[in-house]
C-alpha positions in Angstrom: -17.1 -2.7 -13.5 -16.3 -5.6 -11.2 -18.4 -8.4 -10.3 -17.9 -6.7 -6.8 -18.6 -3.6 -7.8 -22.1 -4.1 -8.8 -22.6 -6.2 -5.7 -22.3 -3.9 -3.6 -24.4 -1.5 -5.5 -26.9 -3.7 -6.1 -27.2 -4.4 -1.6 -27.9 -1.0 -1.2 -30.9 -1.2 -3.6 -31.6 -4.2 -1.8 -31.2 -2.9 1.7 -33.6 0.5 0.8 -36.0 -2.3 -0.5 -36.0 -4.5 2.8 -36.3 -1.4 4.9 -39.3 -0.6 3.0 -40.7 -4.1 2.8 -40.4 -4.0 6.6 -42.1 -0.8 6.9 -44.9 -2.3 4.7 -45.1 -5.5 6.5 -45.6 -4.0 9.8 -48.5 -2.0 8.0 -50.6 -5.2 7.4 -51.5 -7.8 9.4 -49.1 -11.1 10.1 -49.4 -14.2 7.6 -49.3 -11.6 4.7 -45.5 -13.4 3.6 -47.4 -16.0 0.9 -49.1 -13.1 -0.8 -45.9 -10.9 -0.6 -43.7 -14.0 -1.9 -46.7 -14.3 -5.0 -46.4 -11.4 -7.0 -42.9 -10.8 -6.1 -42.6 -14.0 -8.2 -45.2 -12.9 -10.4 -43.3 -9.7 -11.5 -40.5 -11.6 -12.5 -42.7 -12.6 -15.8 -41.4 -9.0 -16.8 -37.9 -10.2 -17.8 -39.2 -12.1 -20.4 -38.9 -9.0 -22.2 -34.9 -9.7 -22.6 -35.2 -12.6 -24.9 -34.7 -10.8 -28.0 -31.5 -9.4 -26.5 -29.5 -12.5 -26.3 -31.5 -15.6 -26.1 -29.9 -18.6 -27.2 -32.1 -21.7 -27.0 -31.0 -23.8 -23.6 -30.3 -27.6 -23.2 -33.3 -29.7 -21.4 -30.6 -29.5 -18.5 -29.9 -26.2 -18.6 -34.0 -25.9 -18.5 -34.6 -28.6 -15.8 -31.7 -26.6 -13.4 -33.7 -22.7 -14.2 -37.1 -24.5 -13.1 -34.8 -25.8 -9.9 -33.3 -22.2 -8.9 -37.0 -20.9 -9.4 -38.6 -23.1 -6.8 -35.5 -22.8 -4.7 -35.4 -19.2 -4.8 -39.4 -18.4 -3.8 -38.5 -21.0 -0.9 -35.4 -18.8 0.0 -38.5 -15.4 0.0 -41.1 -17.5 2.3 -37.5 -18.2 4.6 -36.5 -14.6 4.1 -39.8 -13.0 4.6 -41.3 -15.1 7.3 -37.8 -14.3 9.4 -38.1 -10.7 8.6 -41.4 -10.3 9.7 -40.7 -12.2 13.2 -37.8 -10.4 14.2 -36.4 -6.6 14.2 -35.1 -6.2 10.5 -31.4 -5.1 11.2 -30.9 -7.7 13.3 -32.6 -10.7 11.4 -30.8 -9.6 8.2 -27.7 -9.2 9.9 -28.2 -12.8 11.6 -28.4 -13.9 7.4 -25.6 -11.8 6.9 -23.3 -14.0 9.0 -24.7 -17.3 8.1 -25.4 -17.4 4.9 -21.9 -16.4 3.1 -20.8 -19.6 5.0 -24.1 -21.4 3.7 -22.7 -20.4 0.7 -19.0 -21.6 0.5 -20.1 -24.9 2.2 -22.8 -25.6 -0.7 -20.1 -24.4 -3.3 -17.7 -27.0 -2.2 -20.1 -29.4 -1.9 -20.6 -28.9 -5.6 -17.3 -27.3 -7.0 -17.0 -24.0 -7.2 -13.3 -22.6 -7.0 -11.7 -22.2 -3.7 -11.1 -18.3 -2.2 -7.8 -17.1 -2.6 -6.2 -15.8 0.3 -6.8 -11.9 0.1 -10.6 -13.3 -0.5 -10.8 -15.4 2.4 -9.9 -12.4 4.7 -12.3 -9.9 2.7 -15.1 -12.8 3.5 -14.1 -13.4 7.1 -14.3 -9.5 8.0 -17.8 -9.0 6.4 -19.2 -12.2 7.6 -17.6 -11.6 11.1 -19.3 -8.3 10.8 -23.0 -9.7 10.1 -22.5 -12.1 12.8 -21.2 -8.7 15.2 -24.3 -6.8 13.9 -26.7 -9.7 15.2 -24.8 -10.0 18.5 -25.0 -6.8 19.7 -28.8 -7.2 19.4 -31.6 -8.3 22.0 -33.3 -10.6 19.9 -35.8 -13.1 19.4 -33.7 -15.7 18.5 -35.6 -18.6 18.7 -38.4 -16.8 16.9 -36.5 -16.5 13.9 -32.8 -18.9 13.5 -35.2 -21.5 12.0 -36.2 -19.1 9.0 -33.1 -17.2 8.8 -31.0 -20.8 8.4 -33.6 -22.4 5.6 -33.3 -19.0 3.9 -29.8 -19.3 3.8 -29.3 -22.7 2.7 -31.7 -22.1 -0.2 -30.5 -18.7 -1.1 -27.2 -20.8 -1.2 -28.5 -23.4 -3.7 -29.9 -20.6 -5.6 -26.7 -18.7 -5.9 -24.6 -22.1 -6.7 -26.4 -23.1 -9.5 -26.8 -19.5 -10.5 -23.2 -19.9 -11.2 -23.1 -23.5 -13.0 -26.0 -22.1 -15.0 -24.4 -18.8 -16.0 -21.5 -20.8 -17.2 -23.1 -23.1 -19.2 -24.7 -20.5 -21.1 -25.1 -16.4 -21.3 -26.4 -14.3 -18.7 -29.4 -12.5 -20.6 -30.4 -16.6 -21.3 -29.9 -17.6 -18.0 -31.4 -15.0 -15.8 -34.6 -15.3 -18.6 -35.2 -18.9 -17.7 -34.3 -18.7 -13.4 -36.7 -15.6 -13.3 -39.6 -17.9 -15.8 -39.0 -20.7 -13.4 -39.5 -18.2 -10.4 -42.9 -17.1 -11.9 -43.9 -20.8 -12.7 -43.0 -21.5 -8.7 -45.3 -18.3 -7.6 -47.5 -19.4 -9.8 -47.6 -23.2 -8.0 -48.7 -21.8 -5.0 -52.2 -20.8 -5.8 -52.7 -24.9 -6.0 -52.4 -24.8 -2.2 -55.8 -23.5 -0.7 -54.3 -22.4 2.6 -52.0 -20.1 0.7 -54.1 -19.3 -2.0 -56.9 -17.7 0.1 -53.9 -15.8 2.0 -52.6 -14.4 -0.9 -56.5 -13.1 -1.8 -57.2 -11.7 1.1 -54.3 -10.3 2.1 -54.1 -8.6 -1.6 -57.8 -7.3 -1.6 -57.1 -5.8 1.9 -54.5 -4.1 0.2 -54.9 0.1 0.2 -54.2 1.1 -3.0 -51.8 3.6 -1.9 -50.2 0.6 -0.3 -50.6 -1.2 -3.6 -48.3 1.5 -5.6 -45.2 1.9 -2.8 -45.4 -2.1 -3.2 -45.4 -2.0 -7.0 -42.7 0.7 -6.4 -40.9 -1.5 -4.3 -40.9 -4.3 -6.3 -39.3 -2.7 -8.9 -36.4 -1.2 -7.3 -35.6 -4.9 -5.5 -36.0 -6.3 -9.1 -32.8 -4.2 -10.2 -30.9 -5.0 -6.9 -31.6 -8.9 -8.1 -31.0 -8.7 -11.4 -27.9 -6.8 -10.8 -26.9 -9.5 -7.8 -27.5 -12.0 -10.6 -24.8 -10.4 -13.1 -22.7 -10.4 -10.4 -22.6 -14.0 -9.9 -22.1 -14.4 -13.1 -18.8 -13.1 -13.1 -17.7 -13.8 -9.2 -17.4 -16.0 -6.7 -21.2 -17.1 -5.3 -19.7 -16.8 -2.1 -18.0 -13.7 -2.3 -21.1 -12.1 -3.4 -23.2 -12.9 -0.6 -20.8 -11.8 2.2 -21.3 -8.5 0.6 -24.4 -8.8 2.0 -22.8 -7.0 4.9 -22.9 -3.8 2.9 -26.7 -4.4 2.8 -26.5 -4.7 6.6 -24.6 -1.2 6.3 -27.6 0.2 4.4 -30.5 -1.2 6.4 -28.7 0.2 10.0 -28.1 3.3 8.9 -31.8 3.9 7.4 -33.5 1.6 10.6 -31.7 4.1 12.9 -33.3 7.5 10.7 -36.3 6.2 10.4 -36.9 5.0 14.2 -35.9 8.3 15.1 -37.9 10.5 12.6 -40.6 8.5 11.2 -41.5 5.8 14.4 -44.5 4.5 13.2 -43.3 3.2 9.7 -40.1 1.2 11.5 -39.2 1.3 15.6 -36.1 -0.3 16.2 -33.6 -0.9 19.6 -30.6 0.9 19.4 -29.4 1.2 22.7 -26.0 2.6 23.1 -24.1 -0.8 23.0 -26.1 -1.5 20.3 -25.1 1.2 18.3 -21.6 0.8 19.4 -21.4 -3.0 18.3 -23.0 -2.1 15.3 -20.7 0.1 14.3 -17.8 -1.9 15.0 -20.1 -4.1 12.5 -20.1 -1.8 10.0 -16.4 -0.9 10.2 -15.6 -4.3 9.2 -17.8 -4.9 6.5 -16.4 -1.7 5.2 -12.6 -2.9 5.1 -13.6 -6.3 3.9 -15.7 -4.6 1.3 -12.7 -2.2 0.4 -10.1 -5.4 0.2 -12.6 -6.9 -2.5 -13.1 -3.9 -4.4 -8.9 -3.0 -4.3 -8.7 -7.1 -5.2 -10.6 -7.1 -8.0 -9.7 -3.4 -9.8 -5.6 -5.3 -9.5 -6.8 -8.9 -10.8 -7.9 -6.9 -13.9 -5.0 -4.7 -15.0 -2.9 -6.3 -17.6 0.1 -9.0 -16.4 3.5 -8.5 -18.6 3.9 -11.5 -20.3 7.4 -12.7 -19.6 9.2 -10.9 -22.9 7.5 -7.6 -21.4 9.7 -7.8 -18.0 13.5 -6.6 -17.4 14.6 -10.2 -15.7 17.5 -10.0 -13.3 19.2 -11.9 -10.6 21.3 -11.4 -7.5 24.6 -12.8 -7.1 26.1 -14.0 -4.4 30.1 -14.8 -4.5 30.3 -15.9 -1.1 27.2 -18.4 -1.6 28.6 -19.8 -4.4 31.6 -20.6 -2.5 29.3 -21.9 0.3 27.9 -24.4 -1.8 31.5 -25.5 -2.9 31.2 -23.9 -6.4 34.3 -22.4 -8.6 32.5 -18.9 -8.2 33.6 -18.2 -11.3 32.7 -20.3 -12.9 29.2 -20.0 -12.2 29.1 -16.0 -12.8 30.1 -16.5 -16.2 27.6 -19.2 -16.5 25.3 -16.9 -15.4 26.2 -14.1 -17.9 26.6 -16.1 -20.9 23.6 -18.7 -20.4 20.9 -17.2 -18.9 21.6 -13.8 -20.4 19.5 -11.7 -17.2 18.6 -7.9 -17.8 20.3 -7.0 -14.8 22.4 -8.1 -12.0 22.6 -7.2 -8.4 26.3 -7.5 -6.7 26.9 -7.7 -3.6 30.1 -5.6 -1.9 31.0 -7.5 1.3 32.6 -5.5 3.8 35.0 -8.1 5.1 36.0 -9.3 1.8 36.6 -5.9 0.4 38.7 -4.5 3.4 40.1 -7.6 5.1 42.2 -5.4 7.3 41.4 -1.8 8.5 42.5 0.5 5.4 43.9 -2.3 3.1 41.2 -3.0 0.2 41.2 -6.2 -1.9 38.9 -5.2 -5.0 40.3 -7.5 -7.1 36.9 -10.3 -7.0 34.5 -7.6 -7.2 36.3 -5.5 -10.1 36.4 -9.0 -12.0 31.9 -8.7 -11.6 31.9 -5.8 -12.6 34.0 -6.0 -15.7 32.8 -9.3 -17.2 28.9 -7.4 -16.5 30.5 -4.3 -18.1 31.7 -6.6 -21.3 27.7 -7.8 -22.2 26.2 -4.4 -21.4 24.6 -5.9 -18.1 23.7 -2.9 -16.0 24.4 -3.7 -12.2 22.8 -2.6 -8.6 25.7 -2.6 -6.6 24.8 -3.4 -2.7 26.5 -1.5 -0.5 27.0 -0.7 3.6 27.4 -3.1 6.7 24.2 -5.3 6.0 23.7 -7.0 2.5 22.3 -9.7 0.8 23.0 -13.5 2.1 23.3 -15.3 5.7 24.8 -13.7 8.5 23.2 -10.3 6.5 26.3 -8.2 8.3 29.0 -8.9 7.1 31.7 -6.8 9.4 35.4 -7.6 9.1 37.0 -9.3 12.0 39.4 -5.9 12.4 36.3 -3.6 13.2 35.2 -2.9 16.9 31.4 -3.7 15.8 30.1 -2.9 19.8 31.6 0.7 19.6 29.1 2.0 17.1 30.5 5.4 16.6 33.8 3.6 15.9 32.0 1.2 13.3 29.7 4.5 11.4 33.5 6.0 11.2 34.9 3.0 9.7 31.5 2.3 7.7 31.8 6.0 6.0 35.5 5.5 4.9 34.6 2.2 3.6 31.9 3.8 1.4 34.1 6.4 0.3 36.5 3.9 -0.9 33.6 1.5 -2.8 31.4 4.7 -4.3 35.0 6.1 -5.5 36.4 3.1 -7.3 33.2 2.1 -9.2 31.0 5.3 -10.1 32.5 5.5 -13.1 32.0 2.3 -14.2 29.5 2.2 -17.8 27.0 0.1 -16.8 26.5 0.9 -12.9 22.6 1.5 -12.8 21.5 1.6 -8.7 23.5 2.2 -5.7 21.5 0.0 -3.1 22.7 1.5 0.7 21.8 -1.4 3.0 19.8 -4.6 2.8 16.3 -4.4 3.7 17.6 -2.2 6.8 13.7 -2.1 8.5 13.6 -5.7 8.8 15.2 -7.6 11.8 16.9 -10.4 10.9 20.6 -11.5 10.8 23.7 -11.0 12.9 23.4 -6.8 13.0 24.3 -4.8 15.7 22.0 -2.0 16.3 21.7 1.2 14.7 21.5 0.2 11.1 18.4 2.6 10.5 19.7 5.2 12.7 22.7 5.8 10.1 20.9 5.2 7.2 20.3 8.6 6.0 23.0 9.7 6.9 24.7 6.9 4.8 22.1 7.7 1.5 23.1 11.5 2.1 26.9 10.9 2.1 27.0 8.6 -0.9 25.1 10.7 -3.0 27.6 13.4 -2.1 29.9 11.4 -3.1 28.2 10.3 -6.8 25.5 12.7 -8.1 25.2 10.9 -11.1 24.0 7.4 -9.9 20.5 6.9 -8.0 20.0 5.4 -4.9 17.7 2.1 -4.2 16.7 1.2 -1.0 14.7 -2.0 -0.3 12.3 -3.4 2.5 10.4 -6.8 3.2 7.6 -7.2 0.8 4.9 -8.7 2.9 5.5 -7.1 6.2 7.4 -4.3 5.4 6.2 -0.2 5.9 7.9 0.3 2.9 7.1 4.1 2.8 10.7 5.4 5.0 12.9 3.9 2.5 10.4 5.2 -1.1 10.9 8.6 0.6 14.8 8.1 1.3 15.1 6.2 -2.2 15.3 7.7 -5.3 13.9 4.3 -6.4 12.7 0.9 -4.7 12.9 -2.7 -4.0 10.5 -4.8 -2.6 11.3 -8.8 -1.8 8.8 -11.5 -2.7 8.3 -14.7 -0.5 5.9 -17.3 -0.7 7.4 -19.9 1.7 9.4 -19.4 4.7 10.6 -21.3 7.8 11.4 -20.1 11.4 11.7 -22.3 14.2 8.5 -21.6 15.8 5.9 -22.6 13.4 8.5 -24.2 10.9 7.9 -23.4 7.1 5.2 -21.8 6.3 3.0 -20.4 3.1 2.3 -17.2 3.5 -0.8 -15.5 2.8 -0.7 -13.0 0.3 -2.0 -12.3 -3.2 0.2 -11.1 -6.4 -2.1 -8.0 -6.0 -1.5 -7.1 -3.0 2.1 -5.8 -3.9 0.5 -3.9 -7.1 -2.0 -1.9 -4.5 1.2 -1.7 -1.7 3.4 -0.3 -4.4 0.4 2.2 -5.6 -0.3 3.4 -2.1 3.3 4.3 -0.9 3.8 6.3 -4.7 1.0 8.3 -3.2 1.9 8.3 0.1 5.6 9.5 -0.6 4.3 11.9 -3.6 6.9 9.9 -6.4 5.1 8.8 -8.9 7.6 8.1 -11.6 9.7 6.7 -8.8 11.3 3.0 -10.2 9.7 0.1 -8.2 11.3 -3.5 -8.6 11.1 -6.5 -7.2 14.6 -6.6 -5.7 14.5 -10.4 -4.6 11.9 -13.2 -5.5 12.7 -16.1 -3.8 13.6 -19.0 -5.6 15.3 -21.4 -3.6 14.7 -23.6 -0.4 14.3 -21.6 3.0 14.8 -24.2 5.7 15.8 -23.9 8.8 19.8 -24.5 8.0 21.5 -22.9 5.1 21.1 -24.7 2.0 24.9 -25.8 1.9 24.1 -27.4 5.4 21.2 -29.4 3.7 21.1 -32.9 2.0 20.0 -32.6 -1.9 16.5 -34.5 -0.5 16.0 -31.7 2.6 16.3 -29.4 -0.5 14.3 -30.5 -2.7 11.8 -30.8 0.0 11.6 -27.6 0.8 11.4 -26.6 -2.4 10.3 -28.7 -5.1 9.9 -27.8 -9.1 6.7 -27.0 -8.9 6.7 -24.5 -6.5 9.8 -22.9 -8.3 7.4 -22.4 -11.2 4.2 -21.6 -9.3 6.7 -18.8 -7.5 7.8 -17.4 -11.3 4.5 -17.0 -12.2 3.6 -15.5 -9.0 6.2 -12.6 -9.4 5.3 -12.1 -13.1 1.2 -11.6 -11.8 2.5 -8.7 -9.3 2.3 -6.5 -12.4 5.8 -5.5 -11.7 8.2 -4.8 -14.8 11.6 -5.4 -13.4 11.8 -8.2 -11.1 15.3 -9.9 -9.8 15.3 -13.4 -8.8 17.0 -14.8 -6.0 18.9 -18.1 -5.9 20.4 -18.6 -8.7 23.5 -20.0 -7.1 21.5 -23.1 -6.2 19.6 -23.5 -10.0 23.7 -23.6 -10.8 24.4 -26.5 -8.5 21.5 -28.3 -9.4 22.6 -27.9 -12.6 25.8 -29.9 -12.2 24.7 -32.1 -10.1 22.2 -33.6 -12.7 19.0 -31.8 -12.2 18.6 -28.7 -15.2 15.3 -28.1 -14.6 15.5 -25.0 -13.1 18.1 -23.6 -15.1 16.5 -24.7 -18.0 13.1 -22.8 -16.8 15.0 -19.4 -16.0 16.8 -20.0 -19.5 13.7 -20.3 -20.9 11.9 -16.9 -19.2 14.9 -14.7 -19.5 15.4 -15.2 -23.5 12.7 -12.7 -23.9 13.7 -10.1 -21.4 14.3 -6.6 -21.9 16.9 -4.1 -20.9 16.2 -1.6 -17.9 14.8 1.0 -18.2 
């Protein structure tokens, strides 16, 4: 079980255990918070009965930081407490909610604790944003209480920091053992103050002793929210943790609105209608953000293929190799015969292929295909009016392209003639129909999805024997029309692109989120054996010219060595087992023009690849 996981568990224990705190609270008379705070800390002597599970004897600094969480965390209860008891629970709590996740990440980069990744920071925006909704839908006593609810925060940050540091100094049994002795010491330090010590007497020996046993009772149940919050900072982020807080917030509204309605004398809250409608809108967030985490971290722990484990392939481009003023050739063979890839996509241009209307030059493309055919090299073939590479539709200059019923005509023969000539071929693996057809971008005239399954249904009546793969834009693409189309699928995989708005840009997605993408649309489309595939990882500069119309330095800028191996590693972490790599036309110009380091690298990954399967 995650980290998450037991978060999130562990803040609905805690949220039953405020709710009843507040109930309590409202039972006895104000100024009670010291004595509460007191044997809340004095329970904690309890976990001393873990030491002969696990103990390992701690460094003097390792003992000097547990006695620093202690004091820090009964500060954090007097904050918490003395907040709660000023102002309506759902709100107050949701106030903490918002502010101390942030609390939280600002403390941990004070003091180095790893940065969010992306898919994190969003999870953590939605369930903070919530907590903040939560407390803004509220009339509240805000004065009353932002004071308390902002020292409670800071110190529940410190204490969730150094939690960390602690934890990974040492193990969690030793630990938790010393932060929870340091807690009791710190209760135990209060008695020395005789204000606080006569409240915590008084207040104790006013104390019904049915009251007594639902706080004992209490107490127990918020011990195994915190010692379960504690194991899961252990093994997450301190930040993360806290924002699931939210779920908390989730807890204590749902029971605050129950019990206000059916039990008004233990709790009476305000939940007017925009309240309840805010709050909701609250809870919806905190939900998704919760979900994201949850969906993050079950995909961060499934095995990642080591590099030998993954069918490695590349798409080539014969009219980008002559772009960048390459003997084509030259490089294909290079290709083949060096870097050895798994599997190759080709690309059949239309204007290359049938230069004039009816008259077919296959001469280039039979060449691929042989040489491929010679080293058992199984090949996607791409074909239809838009395929890989810059303008993406590639029309001969015979073809009436405005007429569109003329150009589907034309576009159906032309298939006829291409699925003919090269079905037979040995080591054909994949038809692809179409190039990403869902995403806008080249020189295309319109209709491209209309006539796409009408163009998958004619090819495969035209070749039962070979599947069909259809692809889509990895990050923004719906992916689901084309897996249902498909008989297999291709996602691309970009990390940095450029556009003229907002020029390049990183964009903001995890390795994971194509492993959960890829799950849901198996379910969605009801495939699950269908073949997914990374059908293009970018590896090459995206500016905003062509490369061939860049200088070597404008290249290298916009894509520099390390991000062409921070972008292999990427694509190996999707979990993916056949990936294609995109751009090898550019490693091969690099390569003779004195830089090998990328074809070196990709030499390198591919001698361990496997064959497709």
């Amino acid at each position: 079980m995650s980290g998450i996981t037991l978060a999130l568990l562990a803040q609905f224990i805690i949220g039953v255990s405020i709710v009843i705190d507040k109930a309590f609270l409202k039972e006895r008379k104000s100024g009670n918070v010291f004595a509460y705070v007191f044997w809340m800390g004095v329970f904690n002597l309890v976990t001393l009965l873990v030491l002969p599970f696990g103990f390992i004897e701690p460094s003097l600094n390792e003992i000097l930081l547990s006695l620093f969480i202690g004091v820090m965390f009964v500060l954090a209860l007097v904050f918490y407490y003395t907040a709660i008891e000023r102002g309506e629970i759902s709100n107050t709590a949701a106030l903490f909610g918002g502010i101390g996740p942030l609390a939280t990440l600002l403390v941990g980069n004070v003091f180095f604790i790893t940065a969010l990744t992306s898919s994190e920071k969003i999870a953590f925006g939605f369930m903070t944003i919530g907590g903040l909704l939560m407390f803004l839908t509220d009339k509240t006593r805000f004065r009353q209480t932002i004071f308390w609810v902002v020292m409670a925060s800071l110190s529940f940050a410190f204490v969730s920091v150094f939690e960390k540091h602690l934890f990974n100094g040492t193990n969690f049994l030793t630990g938790f053992a010393m932060i929870r002795f340091g807690v009791f010491l710190s209760s135990m330090a209060m008695l020395l103050v005789p204000v606080w010590r006569k409240q915590i007497f008084t207040r104790t020996l006013e104390t019904s002793k049915k009251s007594r046993w639902y706080y004992l009772f209490n107490r127990a149940l918020a011990g195994i929210g915190s010692v379960l919050i504690s194991y899961s900072i252990s093994l997450d982020h301190p930040a993360l943790i806290n924002a699931t807080e939210g779920f908390r917030y989730v807890t204590i509204f749902i029971l605050a609105i129950f019990l206000s309605v059916w039990i008004p004398r233990l709790l009476r809250e305000n939940f007017s209608r925009w309240v309840v409608v805010g709050k909701t809108v609250a809870v919806i967030l905190i939900i998704l953000g919760s979900t994201l985490l949850i969906f993050q971290r079950y995909y961060e722990n499934q095995p990642v293929p080591e590099p030998a484990k993954i069918s490695w392939g590349v798409t080539f481009s014969q009219k980008m190799s002559q772009d960048l003023g390459l003997n084509w050739r030259n490089n294909y063979l290079a290709i083949l015969d060096e870097l050895k890839p798994s599997g190759l996509r080709l690309v059949a241009y239309w204007d290359l292929l049938e230069p004039k209307d009816g008259i077919y030059e296959f001469k280039d493309l039979d060449w691929q295909m042989e040489q491929a055919k010679n080293r058992n090299i199984p090949v996607i073939l791409t074909i239809g009016q838009k395929v890989p590479r810059w303008p993406e539709c590639h029309y001969p200059a015979w073809l009436d392209v405005d007429n569109r019923e003329t150009r589907e005509n034309e576009l159906t023969q032309y298939l006829a003639a291409i699925v003919g000539r090269y079905k037979n071929f040995p080591n054909l693996k994949y038809w692809q129909v179409e190039n990403e057809p869902y995403v806008i971008f080249g020189n295309c005239k319109p209709g491209v999805t209309r006539f796409l399954e009408k163009e998958v249904t004619f090819v495969r009546s035209q070749d039962q024997m070979h599947p069909i793969i259809l692809t889509d834009g990895g990050e923004w693409g719906g992916w689901y029309p084309v897996a249902r189309l498909g008989d297999a699928f291709g996602t691309t995989l970009y990390r940095k692109v450029s556009n003229r708005i907002f020029g390049a840009m990183s964009l903001y997605f995890t390795p994971e989120y194509y492993s959960f993408k890829r799950d849901m649309v198996k379910k969605m489309v009801g495939k699950s054996d269908q073949p997914f595939l990374v059908i293009e990882a970018g590896m090459e500069p995206w500016g905003q010219k062509q490369i061939y119309e860049m200088s070597p330095e404008e290249q290298i800028r916009h894509f520099t060595i390390e991000e062409f191996f921070q972008n292999l590693d990427f694509a190996r972490q999707t979990r993916f087992d056949q990936i294609y790599l995109w751009g090898v036309e550019w490693w091969y110009y690099q390569k003779l023009y004195g830089d090998s380091s990328y074809w070196l690298k990709i030499q390198e990954t591919f001698s361990g690849g496997q064959k497709l399967h």
